[in-house]
C-alpha positions, 0 to 999 in steps of 0.5 A: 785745277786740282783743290788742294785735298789729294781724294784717294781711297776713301776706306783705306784713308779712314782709320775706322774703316780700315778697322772694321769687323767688315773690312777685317773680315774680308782681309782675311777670307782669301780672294780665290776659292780653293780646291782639295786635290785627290790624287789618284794612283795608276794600277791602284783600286779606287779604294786604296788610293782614296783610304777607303778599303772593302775588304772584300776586294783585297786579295793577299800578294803572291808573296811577302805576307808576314806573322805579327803578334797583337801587342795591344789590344785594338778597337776597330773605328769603322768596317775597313778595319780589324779588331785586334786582341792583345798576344793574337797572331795574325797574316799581314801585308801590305798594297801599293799606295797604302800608308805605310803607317797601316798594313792589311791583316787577316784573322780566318775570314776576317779582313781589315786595315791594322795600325802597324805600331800596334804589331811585331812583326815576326818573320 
């Protein structure tokens, strides 16, 4: 015969343990690991589709290469990217895969990611 007292789950039963640094700490750590997805791009170098851009491997298209004027001045956050100074003109254009909030600009010899926002783009 059973006793009278329904045994359950004896942590989910007290109200302290239930409350505890560890057993909300456990709660909110998830069950299964997660995993970052890179995805890849077919036909894309290596180096545009994972962000990473040496400019030395970038060749401009055949065609659609454009003008800008710098609007404001720019300082470049690491080597994938150009310094720009405020009413210089540059070469732009831009790779499959690239984000299209970026474009590749050339100044002489000089190559490197550019932030759109700070061009106009002439024709």
């Amino acid at each position: 015969r059973f006793s009278g007292t329904f045994v359950g789950n004896a942590e989910a039963a007290s109200p302290a343990a239930a409350t505890s640094p560890a057993a909300v700490a456990a709660a909110a750590v998830p069950a299964v690991p997660t995993i970052p997805v890179v995805p890849t791009l077919g036909g894309v170098p290596n180096a545009v589709a994972e962000g990473v851009l040496n400019p030395n491997e970038v060749k401009p298209p055949a065609s659609g290469t454009r003008k800008a004027r710098v609007l404001y001045d720019y300082e470049a956050a690491d080597s994938s990217e150009l310094a720009l100074l405020a009413d210089e003109m540059i070469t732009v254009y831009s790779l499959p895969g690239m984000d299209p909030d970026w474009l590749i600009g050339e100044r002489g010899n000089q190559k490197g990611k550019v932030p759109v926002t700070y061009l106009e783009l002439l024709s």
